[in-house]
TORFI-303858 format. One record per residue: z, x, y of N, C-alpha, C in turn. Coordinates in steps of 0.02 Angstrom, whole numbers, padded with zeros to 5 digits, always signed. Atoms other than C-alpha are relative to their C-alpha. Layout:
BEGIN
ZXYZXYZXY...
This chain:
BEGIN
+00012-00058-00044-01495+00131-01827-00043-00019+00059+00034+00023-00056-01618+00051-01721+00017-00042+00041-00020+00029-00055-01498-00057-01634+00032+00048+00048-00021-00059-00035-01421+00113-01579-00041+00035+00046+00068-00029-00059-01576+00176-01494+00032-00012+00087-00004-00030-00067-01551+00104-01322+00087+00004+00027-00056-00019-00049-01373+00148-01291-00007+00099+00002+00035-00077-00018-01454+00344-01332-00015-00002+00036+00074+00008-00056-01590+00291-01227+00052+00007+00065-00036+00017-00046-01461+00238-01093+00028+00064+00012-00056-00039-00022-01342+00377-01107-00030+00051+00028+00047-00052-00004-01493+00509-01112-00019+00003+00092-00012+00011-00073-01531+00431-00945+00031+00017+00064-00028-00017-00013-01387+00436-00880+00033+00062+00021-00002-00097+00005-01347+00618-00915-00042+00012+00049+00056-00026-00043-01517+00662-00836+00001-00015+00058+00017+00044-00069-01502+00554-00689+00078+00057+00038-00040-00020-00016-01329+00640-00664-00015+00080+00023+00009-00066-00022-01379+00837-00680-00064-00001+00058+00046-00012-00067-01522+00803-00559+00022-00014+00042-00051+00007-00041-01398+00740-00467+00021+00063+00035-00058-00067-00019-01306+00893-00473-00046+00063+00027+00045-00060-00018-01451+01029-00464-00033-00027+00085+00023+00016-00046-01531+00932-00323+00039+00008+00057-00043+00003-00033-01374+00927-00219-00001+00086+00051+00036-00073-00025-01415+01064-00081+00089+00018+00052-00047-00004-00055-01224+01054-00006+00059+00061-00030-00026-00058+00006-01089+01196-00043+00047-00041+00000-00073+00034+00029-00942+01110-00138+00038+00057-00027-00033-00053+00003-00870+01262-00144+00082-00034+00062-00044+00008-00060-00783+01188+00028+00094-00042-00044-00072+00028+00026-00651+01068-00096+00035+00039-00051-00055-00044+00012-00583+01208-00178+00029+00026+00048-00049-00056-00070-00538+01313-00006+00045-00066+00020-00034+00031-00051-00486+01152+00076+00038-00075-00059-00019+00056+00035-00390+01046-00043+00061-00046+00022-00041+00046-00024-00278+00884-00013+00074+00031-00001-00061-00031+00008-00110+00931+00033+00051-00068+00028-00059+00045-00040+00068+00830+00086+00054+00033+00043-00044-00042-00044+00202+00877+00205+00085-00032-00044-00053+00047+00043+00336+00770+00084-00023-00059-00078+00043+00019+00014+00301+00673-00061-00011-00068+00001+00012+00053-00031+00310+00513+00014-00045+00006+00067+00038-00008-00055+00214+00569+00152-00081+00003+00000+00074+00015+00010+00002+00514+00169-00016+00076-00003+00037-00059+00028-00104+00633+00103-00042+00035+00051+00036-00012-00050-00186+00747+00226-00072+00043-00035+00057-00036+00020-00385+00782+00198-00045+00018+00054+00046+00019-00052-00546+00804+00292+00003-00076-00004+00014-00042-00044-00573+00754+00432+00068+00018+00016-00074-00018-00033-00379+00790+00452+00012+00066-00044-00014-00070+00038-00314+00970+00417+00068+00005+00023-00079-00011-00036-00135+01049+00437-00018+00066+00039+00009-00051-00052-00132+01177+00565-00002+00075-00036-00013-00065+00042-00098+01331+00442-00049+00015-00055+00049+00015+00064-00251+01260+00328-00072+00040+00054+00057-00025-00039-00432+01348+00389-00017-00038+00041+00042+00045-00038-00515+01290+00524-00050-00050-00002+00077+00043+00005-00684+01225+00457+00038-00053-00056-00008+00049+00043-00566+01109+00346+00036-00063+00037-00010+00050-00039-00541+00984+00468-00046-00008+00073+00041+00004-00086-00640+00921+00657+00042+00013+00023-00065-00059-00066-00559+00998+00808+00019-00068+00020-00059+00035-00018-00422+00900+00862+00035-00052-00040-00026+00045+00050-00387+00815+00698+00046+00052-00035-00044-00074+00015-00243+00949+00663+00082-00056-00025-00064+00020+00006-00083+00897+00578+00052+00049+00002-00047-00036+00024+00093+00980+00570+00052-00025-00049-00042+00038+00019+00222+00959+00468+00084+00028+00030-00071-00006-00091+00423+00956+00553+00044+00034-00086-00064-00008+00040+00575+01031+00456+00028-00050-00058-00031+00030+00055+00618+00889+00364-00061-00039-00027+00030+00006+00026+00455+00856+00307-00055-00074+00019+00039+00041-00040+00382+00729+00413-00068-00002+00024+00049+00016-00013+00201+00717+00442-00016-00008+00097-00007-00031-00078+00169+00757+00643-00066+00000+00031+00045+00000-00025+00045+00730+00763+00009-00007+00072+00005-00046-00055+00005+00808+00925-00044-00043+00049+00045+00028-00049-00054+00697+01071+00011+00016+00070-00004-00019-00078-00089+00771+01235+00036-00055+00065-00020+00028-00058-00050+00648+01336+00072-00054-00015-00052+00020+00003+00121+00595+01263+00059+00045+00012-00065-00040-00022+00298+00692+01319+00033+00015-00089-00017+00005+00055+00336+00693+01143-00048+00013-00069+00059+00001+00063+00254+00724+00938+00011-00063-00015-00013+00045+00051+00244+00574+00836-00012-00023-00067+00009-00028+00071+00264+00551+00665-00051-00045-00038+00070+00058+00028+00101+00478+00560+00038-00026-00067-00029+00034+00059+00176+00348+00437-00062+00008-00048+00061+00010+00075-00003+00331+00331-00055-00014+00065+00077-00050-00007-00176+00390+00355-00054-00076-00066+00042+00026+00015-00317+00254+00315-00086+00030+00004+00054-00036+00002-00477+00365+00268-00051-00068-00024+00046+00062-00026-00583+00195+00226-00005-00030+00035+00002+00047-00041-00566+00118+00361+00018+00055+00070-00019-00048-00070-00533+00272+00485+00064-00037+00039-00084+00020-00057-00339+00231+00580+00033+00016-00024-00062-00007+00018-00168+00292+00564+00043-00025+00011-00051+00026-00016-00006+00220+00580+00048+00038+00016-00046-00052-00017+00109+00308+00691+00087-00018+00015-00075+00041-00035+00303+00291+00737+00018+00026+00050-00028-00056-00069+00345+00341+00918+00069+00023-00034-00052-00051+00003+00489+00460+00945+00063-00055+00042-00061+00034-00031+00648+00404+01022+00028-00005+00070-00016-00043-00072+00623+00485+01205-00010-00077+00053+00010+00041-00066+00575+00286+01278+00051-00077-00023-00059+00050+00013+00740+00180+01281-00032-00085-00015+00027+00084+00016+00633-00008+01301-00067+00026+00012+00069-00019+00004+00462+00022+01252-00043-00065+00033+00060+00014-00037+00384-00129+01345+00037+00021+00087-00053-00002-00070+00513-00080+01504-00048+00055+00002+00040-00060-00020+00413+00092+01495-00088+00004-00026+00074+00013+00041+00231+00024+01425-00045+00039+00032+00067-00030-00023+00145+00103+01554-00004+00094+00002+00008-00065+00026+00199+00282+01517-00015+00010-00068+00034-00033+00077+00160+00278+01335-00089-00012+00000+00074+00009+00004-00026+00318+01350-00028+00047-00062+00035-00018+00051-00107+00344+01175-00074-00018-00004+00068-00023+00000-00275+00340+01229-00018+00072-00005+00025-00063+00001-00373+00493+01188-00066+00008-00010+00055+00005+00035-00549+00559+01135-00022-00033-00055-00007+00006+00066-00498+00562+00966+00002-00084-00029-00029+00082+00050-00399+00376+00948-00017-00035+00068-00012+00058-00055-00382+00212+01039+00036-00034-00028-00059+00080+00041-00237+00082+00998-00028-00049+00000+00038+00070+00016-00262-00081+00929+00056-00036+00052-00045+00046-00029-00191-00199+01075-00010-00065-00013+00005+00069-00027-00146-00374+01134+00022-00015+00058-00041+00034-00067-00125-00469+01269+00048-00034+00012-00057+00044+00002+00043-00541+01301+00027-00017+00099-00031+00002-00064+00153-00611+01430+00072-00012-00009-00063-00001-00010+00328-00593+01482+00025-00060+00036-00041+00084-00021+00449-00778+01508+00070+00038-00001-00068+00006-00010+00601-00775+01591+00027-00058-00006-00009+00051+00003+00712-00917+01538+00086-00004+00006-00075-00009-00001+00887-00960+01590+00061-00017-00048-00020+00025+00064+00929-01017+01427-00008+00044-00067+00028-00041+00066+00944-00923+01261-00036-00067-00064+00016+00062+00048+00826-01042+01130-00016+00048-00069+00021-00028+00067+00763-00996+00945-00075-00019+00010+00056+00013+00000+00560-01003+00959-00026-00017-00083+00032+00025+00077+00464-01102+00813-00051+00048-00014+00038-00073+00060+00401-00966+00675-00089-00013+00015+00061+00014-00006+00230-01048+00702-00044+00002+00067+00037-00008-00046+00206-01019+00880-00029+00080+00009+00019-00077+00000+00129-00837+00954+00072+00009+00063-00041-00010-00032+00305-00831+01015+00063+00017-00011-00055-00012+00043+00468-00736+00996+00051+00037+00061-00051-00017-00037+00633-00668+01091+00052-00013-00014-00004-00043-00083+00741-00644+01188-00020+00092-00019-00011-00058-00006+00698-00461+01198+00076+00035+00017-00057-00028-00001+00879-00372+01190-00029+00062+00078-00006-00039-00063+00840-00226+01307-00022-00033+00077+00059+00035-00076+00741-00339+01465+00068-00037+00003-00051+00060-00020+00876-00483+01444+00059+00016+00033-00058-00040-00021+01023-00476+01554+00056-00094-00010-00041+00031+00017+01171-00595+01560-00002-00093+00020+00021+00078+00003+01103-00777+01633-00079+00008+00003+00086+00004+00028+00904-00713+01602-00009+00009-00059+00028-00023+00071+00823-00696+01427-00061-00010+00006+00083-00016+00005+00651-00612+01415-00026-00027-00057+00011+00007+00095+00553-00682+01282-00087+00022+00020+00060-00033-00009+00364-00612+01246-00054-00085-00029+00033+00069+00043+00220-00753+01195-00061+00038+00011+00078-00023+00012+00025-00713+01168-00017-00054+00065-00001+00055-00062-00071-00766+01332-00057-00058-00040+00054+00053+00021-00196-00875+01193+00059-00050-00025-00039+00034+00026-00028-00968+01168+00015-00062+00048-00024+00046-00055-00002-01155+01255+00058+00013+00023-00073-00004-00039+00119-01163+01375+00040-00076+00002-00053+00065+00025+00184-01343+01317+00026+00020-00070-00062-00027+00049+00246-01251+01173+00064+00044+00026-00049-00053-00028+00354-01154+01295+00068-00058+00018-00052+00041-00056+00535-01229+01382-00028-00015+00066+00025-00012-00068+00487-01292+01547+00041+00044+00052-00020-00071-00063+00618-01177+01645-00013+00067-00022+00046-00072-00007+00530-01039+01590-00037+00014+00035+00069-00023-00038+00425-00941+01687-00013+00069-00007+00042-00086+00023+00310-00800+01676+00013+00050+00043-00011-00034-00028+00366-00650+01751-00041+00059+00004+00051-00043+00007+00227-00519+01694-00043-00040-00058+00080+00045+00034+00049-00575+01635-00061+00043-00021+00071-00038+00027-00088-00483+01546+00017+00061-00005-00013-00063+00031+00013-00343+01470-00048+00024-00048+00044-00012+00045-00088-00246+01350+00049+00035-00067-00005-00001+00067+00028-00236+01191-00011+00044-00057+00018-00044+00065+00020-00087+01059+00030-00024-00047-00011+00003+00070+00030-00134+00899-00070+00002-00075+00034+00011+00056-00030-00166+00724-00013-00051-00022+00013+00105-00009-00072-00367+00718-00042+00012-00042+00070+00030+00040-00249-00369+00687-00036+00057-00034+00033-00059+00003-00335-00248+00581-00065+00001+00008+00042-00025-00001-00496-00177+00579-00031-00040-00032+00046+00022+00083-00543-00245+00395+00050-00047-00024-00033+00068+00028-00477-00404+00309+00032+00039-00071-00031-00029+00068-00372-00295+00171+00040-00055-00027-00016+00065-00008-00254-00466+00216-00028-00051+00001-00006+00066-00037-00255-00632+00276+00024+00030+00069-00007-00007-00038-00249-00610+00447+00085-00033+00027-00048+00038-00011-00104-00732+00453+00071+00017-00029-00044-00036+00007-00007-00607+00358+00055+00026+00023-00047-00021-00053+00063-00520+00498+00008-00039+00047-00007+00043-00054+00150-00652+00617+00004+00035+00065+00013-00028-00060+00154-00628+00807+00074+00034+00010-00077-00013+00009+00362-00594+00782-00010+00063-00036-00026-00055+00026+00331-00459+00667-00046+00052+00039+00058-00043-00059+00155-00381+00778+00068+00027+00066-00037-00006-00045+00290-00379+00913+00063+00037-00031-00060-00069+00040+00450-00289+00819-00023+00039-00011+00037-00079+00045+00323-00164+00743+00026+00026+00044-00012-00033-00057+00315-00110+00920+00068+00011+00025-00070-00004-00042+00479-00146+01016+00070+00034-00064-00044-00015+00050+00587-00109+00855+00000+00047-00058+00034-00047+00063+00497-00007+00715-00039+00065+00047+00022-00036-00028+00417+00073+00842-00084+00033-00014+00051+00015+00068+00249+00059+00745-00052+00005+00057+00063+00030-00046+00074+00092+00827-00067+00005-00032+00067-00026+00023-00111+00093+00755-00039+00022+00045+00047-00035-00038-00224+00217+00813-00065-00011-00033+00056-00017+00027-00405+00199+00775-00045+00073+00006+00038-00091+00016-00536+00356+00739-00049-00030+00065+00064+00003-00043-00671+00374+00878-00054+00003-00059+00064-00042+00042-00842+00366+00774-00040+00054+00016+00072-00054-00018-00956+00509+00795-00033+00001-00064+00022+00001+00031-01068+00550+00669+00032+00024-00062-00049-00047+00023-00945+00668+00564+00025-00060-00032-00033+00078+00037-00841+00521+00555-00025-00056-00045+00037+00064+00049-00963+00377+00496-00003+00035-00051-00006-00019+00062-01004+00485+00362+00041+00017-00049-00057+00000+00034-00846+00501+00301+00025-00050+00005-00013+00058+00000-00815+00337+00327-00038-00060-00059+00048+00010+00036-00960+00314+00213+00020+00027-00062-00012-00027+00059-00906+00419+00082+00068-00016-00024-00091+00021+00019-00726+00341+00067-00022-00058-00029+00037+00089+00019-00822+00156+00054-00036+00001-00063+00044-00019+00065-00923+00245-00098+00040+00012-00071-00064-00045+00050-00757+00326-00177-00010+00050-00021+00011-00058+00011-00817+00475-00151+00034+00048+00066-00044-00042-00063-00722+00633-00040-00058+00013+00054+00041-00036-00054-00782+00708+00126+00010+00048-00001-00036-00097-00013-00800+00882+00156-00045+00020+00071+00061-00039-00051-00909+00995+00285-00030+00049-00022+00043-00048+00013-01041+01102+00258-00026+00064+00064+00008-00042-00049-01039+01251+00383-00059+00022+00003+00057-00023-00016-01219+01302+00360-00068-00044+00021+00093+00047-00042-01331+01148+00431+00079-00041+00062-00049+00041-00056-01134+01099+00534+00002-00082-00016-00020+00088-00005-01115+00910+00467+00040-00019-00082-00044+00013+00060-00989+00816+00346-00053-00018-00039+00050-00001+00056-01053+00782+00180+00054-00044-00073-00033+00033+00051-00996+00679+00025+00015+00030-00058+00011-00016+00042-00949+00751-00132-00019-00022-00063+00029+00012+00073-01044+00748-00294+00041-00007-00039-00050+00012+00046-00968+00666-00434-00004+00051-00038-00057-00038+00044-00882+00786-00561-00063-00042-00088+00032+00029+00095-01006+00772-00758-00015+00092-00030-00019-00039+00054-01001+00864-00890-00063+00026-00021+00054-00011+00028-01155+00977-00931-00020-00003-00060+00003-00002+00070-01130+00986-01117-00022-00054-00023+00025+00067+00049-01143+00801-01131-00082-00006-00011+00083-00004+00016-01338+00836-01115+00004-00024-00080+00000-00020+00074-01328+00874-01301+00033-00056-00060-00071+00032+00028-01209+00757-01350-00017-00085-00033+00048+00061+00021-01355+00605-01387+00014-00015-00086-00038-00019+00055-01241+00566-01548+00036-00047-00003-00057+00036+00030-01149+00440-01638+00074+00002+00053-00067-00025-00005-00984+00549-01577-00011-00028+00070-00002+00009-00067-01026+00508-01393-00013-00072+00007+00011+00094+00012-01064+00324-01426+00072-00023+00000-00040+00031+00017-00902+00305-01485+00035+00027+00067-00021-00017-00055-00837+00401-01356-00019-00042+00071+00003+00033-00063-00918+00312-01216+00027-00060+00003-00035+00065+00027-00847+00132-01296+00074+00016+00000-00071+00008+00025-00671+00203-01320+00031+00010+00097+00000-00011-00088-00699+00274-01108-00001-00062+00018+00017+00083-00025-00769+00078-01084+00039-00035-00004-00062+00036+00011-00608+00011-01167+00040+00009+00029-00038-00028-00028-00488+00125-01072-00022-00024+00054+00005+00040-00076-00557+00070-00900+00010-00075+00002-00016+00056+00022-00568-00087-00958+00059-00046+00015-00084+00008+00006-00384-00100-00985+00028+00001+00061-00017-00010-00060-00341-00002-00823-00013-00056+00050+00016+00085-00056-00443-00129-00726+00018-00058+00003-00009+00063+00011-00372-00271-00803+00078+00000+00025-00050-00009-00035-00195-00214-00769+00001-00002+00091+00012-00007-00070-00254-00158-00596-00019-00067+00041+00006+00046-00056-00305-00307-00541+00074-00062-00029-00063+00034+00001-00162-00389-00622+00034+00012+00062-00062-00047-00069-00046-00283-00499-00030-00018+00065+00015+00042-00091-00177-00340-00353+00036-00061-00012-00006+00056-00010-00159-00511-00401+00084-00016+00022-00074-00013-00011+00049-00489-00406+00010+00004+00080-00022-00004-00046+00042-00422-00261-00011-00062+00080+00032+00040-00035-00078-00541-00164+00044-00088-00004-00075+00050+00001+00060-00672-00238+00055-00008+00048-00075-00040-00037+00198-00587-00149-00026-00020+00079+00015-00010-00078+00116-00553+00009-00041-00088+00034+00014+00061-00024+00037-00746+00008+00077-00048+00023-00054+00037+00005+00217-00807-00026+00055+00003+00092-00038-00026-00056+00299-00694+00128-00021-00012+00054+00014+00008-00050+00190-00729+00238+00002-00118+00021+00007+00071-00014+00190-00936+00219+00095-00022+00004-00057+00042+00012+00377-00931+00212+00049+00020+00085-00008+00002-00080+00428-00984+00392+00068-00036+00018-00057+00032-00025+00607-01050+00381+00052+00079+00011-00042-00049-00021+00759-00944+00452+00004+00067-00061+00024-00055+00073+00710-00786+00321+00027+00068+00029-00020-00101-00001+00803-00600+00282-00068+00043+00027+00043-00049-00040+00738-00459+00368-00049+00026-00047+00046-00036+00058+00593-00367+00276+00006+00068+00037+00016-00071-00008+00601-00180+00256-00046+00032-00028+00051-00058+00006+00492-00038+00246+00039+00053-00058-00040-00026+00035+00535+00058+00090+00037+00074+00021-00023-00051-00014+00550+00219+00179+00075-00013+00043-00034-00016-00014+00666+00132+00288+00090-00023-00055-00035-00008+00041+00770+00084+00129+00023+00058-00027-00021-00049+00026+00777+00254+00079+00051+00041+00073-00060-00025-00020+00879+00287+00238+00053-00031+00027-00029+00051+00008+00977+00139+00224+00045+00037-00060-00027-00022+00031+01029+00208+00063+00022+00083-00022+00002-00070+00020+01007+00400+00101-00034+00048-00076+00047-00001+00061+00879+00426-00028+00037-00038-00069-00019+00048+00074+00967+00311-00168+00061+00043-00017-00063-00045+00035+01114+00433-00167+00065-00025-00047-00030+00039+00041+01241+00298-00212-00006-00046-00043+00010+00038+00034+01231+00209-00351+00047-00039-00033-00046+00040+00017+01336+00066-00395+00007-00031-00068+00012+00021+00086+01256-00001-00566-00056-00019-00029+00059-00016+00029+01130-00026-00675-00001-00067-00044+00016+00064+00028+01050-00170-00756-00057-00023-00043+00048+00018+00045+00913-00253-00851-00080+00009+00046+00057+00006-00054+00820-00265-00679-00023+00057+00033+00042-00068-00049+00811-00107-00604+00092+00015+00003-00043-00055-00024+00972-00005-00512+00013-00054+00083-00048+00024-00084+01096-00067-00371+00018+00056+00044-00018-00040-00065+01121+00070-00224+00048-00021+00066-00050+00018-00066+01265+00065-00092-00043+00025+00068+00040-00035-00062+01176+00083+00079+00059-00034+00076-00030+00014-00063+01230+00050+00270-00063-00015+00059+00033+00000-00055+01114-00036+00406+00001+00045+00047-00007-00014-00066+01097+00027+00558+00052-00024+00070-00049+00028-00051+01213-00090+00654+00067+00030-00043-00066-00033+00033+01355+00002+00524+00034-00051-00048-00033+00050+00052+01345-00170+00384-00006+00044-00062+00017-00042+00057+01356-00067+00225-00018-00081-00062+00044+00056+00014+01247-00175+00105-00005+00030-00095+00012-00013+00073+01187-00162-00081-00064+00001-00021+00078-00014-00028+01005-00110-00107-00025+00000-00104+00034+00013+00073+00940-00195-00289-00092+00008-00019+00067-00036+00008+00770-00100-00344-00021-00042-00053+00013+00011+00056+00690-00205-00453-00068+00017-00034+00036-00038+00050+00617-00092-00592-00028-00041-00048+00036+00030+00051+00568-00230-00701-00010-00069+00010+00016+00071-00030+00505-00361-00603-00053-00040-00045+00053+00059+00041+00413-00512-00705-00084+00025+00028+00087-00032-00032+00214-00461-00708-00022-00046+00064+00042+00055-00069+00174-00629-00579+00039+00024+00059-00034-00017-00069+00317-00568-00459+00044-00087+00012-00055+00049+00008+00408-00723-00503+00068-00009+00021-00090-00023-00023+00583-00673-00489+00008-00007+00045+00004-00027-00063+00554-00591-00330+00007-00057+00050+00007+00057-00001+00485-00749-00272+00054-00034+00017-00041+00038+00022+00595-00861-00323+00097+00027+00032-00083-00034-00013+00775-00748-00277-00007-00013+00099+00019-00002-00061+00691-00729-00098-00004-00081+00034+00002+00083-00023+00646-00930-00066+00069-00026-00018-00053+00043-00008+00811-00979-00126+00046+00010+00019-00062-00032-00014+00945-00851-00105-00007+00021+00073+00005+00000-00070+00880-00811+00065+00000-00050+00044-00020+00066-00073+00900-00987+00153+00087-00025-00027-00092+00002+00031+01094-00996+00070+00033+00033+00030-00094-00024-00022+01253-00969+00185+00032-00034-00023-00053+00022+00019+01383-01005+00096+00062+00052-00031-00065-00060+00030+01554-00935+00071+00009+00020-00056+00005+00005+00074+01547-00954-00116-00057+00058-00039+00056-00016+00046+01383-00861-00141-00030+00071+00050+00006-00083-00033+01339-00665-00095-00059-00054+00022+00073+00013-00053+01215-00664+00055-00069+00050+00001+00077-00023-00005+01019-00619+00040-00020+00041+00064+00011-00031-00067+01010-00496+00205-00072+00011+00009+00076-00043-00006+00832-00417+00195-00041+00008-00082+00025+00003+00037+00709-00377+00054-00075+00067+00014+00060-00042-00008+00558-00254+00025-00051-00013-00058+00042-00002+00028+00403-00274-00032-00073+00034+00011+00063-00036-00021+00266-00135-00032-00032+00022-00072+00040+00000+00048+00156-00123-00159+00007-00003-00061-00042+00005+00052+00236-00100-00331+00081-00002+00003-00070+00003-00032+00386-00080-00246+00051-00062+00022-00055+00084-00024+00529-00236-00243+00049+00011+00019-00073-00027-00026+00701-00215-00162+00021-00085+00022-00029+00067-00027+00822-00368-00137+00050+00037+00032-00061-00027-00026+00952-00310-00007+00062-00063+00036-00071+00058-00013+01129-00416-00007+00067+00041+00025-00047-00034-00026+01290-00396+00066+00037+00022-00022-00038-00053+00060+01409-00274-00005+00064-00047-00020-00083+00046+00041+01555-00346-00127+00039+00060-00012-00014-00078+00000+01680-00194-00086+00053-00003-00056-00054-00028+00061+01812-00256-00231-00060-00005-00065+00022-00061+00043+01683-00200-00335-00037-00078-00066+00011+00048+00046+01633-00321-00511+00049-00060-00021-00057+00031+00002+01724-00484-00546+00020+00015-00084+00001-00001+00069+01709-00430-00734+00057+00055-00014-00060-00065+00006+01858-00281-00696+00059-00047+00007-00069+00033-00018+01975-00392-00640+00028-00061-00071-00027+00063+00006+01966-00544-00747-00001+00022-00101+00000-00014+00065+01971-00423-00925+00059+00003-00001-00088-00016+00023+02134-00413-01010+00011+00083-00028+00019-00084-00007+02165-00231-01014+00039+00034-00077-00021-00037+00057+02242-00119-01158+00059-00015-00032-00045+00001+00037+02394-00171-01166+00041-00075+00012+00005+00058+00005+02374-00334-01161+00026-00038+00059-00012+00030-00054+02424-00371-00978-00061-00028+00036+00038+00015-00036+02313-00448-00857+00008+00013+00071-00013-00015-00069+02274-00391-00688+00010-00041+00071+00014+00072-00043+02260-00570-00594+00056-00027-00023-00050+00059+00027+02397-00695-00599-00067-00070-00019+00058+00072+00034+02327-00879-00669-00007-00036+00068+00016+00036-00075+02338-00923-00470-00045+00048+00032+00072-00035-00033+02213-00811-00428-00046-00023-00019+00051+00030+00055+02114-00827-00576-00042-00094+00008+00012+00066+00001+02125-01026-00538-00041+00009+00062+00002-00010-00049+02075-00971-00368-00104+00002+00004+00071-00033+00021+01912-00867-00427-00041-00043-00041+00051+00027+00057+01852-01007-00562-00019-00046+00062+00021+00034-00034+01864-01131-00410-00077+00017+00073+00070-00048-00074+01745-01015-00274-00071-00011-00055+00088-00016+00044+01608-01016-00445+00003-00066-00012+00035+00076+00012+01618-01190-00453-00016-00038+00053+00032+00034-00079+01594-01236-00263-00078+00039-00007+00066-00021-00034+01455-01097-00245-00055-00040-00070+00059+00056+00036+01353-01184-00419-00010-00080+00028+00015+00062-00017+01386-01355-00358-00039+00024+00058+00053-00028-00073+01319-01289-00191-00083-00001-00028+00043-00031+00008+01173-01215-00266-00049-00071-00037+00006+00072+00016+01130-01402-00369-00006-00043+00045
């Protein structure tokens, strides 16, 4: 019994240290019941303080941090000094910035750079400096420089625009290139704020598509005081709210249980050990799933030979029209019929039961993605966002080779033996290939 003492001692503590917590607390948490987290979809970032939706009270957001949401459930934000709304992909409350996607109203977004002005009180974009090369030659730029092109909309039929960073040598360039615009200022999402990455994560090819192609911009928060403190209370893992009767944000008090006062007891011993085991667990998984991912995202970013496109899962879901077609089902996850954007209809493999290291993934991506060959379906694109895996290949429209090459009911076969000879020879070029 007396080795039991100080985890009483401890818990007794604890308890006490907590309700003085709570009695001491002079702020009116009344505010996160009126003003609670809401979505406009449920893929869509969560909107809290300091962000409110326009139909939510006033005091549950700072003035001009107002969201809407659109008809089809899009997430919306209102900037004075753009001709257009634009839609907020995700909302970073530790680190204050959003990620927005312009609208569709500016045909070549660096052709019109100087009308998209997303400066405001509120935000400021994260830029860079670039410069524009005209070259009379179309070339392929090495993955490793801060350099990429031709730009499709700028290029015309014996010029090709290509973009480069101005901290980039110019003996990595062609010499009949030349610079045609110099010390652009660049919206995108490159560098962040906070090292959540490797900086080296995002190449200067994909910083540059965000923009010209995804259409992708980060806005940062202005600080004021409002802000830091909620910037403060996100870094704690605790919410922000406001307190209308001294006017300033405020953190909320953790959430304990008054009863446990009482509760200095065997029964709560065990209880706090079986709570200690359960996190335990969670955490150990949880950082499994970082580590997975930190796999993934080390692998994608070091892999610099001719490589499938990477998508954004949202824009897989309209690739495949929310997963409407489904082609078949497997050990790995679910196959979906989808259609690019240029009108390639494609095959969109979810994998639901990816190896815990991200192995597979890995591994399908480094090998099946540097393989053209006639013999062997082609690796187009791929997604990887957080638990989320997608391998996307090109569509096989006669369907499984396992329909054709069964002998059917009544004992005919649907192939002659010169097909059949045909089909064993294509699986023995694409394995020798693959060897």
């Amino acid at each position: 019994m007396r080795s039991m003492l100080p985890i009483h001692v401890f818990i007794f503590f604890f308890l006490h240290y907590q309700l003085q917590f709570a009695v001491c607390s002079k702020h009116d948490t009344s505010f996160f019941d009126k003003c609670k987290p809401s979505r406009c979809s449920e893929s869509g970032p969560e909107i809290r303080f300091p962000y409110r939706l326009y139909s939510s009270p006033e005091f549950c957001g700072l003035p001009g941090m107002e969201l809407t949401c659109s008809s089809n459930g899009d997430t919306v934000l209102y900037l004075p000094n753009l001709n257009n709304n634009t839609e907020v992909l995700a909302i970073d409350y530790k680190y204050g910035y959003l990620t927005i996607e312009l609208g569709n109203s500016y045909n070549c977004l660096l052709q019109n750079l100087s009308t998209v002005n997303l400066t405001s009180t509120l935000y400021s974009p994260r830029t860079e400096t670039i410069s524009l090369l005209t070259c009379p030659t179309m070339f392929i730029p090495n993955t490793s420089f801060d350099l990429t092109g031709p730009v499709t909309c700028l290029s015309g039929i014996k010029s090709y625009i290509y973009v480069a960073s101005v901290t980039e040598s110019m003996d990595k360039i062609p010499s009949e290139c030349m610079v045609v615009r110099n010390n652009i200022e660049l919206l995108g999402t490159r560098y962040p704020k906070h090292i959540a990455a490797e900086p080296s994560s995002v190449s200067f090819k994909e910083s540059v598509d965000d923009f010209i192609i995804r259409r992708l911009v980060r806005l940062d928060w202005s600080i004021t005081n409002d802000i830091q403190q909620c910037l403060d209370c996100e870094n704690r893992g605790r919410l922000c709210g406001y307190d209308l009767t001294i006017n300033k944000a405020f953190c909320k008090p953790r959430d304990l249980n008054i009863k446990a006062i009482s509760a200095v007891s065997v029964t709560v011993v065990v209880l706090l050990f079986t709570a200690t085991a359960g996190v335990l667990y969670v955490s150990r998984n949880t950082n499994k799933e970082r580590e997975t991912r930190l796999r993934v995202e080390r692998f994608l970013a070091t892999y610099r030979i001719t490589k499938p496109t990477r998508y954004t899962f949202r824009e897989l879901k309209k690739v495949t029209k929310q997963f409407r077609d489904k082609l078949g089902q497997g050990g790995f996850g679910s196959v979906y019929k989808g259609e690019l954007p240029n009108g390639l209809p494609v095959a969109v493999k979810m994998l639901e039961r990816s190896k815990g290291n991200g192995e597979d993934f890995i591994n399908e991506v480094a090998t099946i993605g540097r393989i053209h060959h006639f013999n062997i379906v082609r690796l187009l694109g791929f997604c990887s966002e957080g638990t989320r895996r997608a391998l996307v290949y090109e569509f096989m429209p006669n369907e499984s080779l396992e329909k054709y090459i069964t002998v059917s009911k009544n004992g005919t076969h649907p192939l002659k033996l010169e097909k059949l000879l045909q089909i064993a020879i294509g699986i023995a070029r694409g394995i020798e290939y693959l060897h």
